[in-house]
C-alpha positions as CSV (number, residue, x, y, z in Angstrom):
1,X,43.1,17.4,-15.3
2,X,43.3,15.1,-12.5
3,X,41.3,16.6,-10.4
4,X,38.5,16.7,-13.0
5,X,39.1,12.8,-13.3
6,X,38.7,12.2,-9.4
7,X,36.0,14.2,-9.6
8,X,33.9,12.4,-11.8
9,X,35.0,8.9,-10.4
10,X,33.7,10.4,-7.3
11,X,30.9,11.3,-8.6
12,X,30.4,8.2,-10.2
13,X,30.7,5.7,-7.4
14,X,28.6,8.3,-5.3
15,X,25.7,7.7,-7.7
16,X,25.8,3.9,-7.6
17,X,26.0,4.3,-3.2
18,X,22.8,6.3,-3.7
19,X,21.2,4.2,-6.4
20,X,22.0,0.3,-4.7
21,X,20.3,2.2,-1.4
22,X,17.0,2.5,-3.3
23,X,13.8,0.1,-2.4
24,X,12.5,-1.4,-5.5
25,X,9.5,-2.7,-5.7
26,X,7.3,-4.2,-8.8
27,X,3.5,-5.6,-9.1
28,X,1.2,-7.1,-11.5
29,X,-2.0,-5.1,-11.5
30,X,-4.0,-7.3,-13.7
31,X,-3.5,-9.9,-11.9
32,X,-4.4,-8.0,-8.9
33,X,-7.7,-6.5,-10.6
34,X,-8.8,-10.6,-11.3
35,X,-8.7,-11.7,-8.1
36,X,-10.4,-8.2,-6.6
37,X,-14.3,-9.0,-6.2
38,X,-14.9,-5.6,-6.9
39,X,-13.9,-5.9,-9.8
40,X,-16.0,-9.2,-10.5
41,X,-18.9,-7.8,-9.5
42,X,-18.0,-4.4,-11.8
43,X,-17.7,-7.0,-14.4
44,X,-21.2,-9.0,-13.8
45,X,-22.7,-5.2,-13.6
46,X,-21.4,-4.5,-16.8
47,X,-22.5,-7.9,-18.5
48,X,-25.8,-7.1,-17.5
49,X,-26.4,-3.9,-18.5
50,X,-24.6,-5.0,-22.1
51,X,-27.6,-8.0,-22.4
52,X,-29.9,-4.9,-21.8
53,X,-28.5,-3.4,-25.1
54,X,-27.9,-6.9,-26.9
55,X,-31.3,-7.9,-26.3
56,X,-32.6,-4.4,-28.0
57,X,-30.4,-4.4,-30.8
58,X,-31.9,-8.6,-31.2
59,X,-35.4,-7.4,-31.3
60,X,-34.7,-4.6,-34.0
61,X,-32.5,-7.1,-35.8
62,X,-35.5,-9.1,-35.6
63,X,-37.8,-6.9,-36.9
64,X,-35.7,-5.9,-39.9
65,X,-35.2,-9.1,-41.2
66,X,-39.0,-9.8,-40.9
67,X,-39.6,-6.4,-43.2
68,X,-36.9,-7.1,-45.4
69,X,-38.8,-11.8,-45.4
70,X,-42.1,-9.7,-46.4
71,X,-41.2,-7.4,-48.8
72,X,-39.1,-9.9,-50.8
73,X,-42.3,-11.6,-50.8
74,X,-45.0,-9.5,-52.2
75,X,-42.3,-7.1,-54.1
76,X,-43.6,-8.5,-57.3
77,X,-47.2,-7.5,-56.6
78,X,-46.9,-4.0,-55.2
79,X,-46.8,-0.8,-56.9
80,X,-43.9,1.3,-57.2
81,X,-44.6,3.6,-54.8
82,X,-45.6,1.0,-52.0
83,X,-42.6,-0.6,-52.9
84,X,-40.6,2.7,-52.1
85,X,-42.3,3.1,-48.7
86,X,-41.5,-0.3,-47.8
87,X,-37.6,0.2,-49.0
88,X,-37.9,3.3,-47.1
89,X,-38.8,1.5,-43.4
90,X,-36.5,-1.1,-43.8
91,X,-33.8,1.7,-44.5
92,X,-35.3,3.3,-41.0
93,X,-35.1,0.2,-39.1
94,X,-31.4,-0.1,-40.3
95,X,-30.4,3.7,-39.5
96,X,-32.1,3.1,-36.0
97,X,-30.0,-0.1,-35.6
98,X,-26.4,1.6,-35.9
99,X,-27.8,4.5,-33.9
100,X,-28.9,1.7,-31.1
101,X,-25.7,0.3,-31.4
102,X,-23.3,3.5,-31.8
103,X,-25.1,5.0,-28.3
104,X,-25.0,1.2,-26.6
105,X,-20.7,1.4,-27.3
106,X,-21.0,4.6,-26.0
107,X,-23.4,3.9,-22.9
108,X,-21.2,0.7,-21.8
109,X,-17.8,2.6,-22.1
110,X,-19.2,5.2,-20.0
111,X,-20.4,2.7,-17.4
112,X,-17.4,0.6,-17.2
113,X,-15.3,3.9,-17.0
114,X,-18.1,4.5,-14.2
115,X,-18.0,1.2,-12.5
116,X,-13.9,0.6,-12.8
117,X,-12.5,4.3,-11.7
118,X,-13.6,3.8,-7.6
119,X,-11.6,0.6,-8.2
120,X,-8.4,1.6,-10.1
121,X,-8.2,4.9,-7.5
122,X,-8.0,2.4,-4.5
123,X,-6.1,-0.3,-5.8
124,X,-3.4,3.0,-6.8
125,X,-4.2,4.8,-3.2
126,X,-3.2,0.8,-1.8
127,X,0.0,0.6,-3.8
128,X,1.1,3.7,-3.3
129,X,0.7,3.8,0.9
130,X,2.5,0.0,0.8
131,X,5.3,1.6,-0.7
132,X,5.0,4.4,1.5
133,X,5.0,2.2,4.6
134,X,7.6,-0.5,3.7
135,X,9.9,2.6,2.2
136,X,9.9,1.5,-1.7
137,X,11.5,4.3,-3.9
138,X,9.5,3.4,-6.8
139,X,7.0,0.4,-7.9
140,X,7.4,-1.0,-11.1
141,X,4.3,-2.5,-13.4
142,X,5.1,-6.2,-13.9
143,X,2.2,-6.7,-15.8
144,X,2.4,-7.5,-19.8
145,X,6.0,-7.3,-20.0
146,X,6.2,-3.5,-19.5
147,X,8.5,-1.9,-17.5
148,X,10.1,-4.6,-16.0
149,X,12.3,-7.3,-18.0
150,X,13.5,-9.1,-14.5
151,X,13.0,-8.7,-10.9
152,X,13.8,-10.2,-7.8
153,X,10.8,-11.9,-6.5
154,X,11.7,-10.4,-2.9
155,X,10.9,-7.0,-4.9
156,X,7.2,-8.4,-5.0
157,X,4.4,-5.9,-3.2
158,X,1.2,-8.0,-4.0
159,X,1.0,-10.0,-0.7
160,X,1.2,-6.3,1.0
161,X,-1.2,-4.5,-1.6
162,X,-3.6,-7.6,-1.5
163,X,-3.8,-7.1,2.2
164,X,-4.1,-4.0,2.4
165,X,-7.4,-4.5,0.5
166,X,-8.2,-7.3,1.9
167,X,-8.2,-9.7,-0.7
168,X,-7.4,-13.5,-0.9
C-alpha cells in the first residue's frame, strides 16, 4: 500500500516538473488582423465589390417603388386584367430583388472567404514558426476572452508574430 502511495506522489510531482518546464505562449489575433494591411486592403476590396451589389439592389428598389407610385395612381382607371398584369410585374420586380439580394450574400461571403483565407493561412504559418523558433509548447488565443482568463504578459508572441510579417 505504500508503495502505491509513493508511487503516485511520484508521479504526481513528476507531472508538475514536466508541466512548469512548458513555454506558454498567448496572442490576440484580431488585434493582429487590424493592424495587418492585408487585411485592410481585403476589407476596402470587399466594400467595393458590396457597393457593386448595393447599388443594383438601389436601382431595382428604385424601379419597384416607381411601378408600385404608378399603379396606385391609375388603379382606379384600368381594367381588371391590366390591373393584374401590372400586380404581376411589380410581383417580378420583387422576386428579382430577393434573388439579387440572396446571390449578393452569397457572392460577398464567397469573396471575403476568397480574399481573407491567404491571410488567415499566413498569419497561422507566422504563429506557428514563432513558436517553433522561440520553443513555445502551445499558443493560446487571447482574443474575446477565450481560452485564456490571465496570462503573463512576458507570455505575449505579437511583437515576434508582427515581425515576422512585417507589420508595425
Amino acid at each position: 500500500m505504500k508503495k502505491i502511495i509513493l508511487l503516485v506522489v511520484c508521479g504526481l510531482l513528476v507531472g508538475n516538473v514536466a508541466f512548469s518546464q512548458m513555454k506558454l505562449g498567448y496572442i490576440n489575433s484580431a488585434e493582429l488582423l487590424n493592424i495587418m494591411p492585408d487585411v485592410k486592403k481585403a476589407n476596402a476590396d470587399i466594400e467595393a465589390y458590396q457597393k457593386s451589389f448595393v447599388d443594383q439592389l438601389q436601382q431595382l428598389q428604385k424601379e419597384g417603388n416607381d411601378k408600385v407610385q404608378a399603379y396606385q395612381a391609375a388603379e382606379k382607371t384600368m381594367t381588371d386584367a391590366v390591373k393584374e398584369a401590372r400586380q404581376q410585374e411589380i410581383m417580378d420586380i420583387e422576386n428579382r430583388l430577393q434573388t439579387l439580394q440572396k446571390s449578393a450574400e452569397e457572392k460577398i461571403v464567397k469573396k471575403r472567404e476568397e480574399l481573407y483565407g491567404p491571410i488567415l493561412e499566413k498569419v497561422q504559418k507566422a504563429i506557428e514558426d514563432v513558436a517553433k523558433e522561440k520553443g513555445y509548447d502551445y499558443v493560446f488565443e487571447r482574443g474575446t476572452g477565450q481560452g485564456v482568463l490571465f496570462a503573463k504578459e512576458s507570455y505575449n508572441i505579437m511583437a515576434d508574430v508582427k515581425t515576422k510579417l512585417g507589420v508595425k
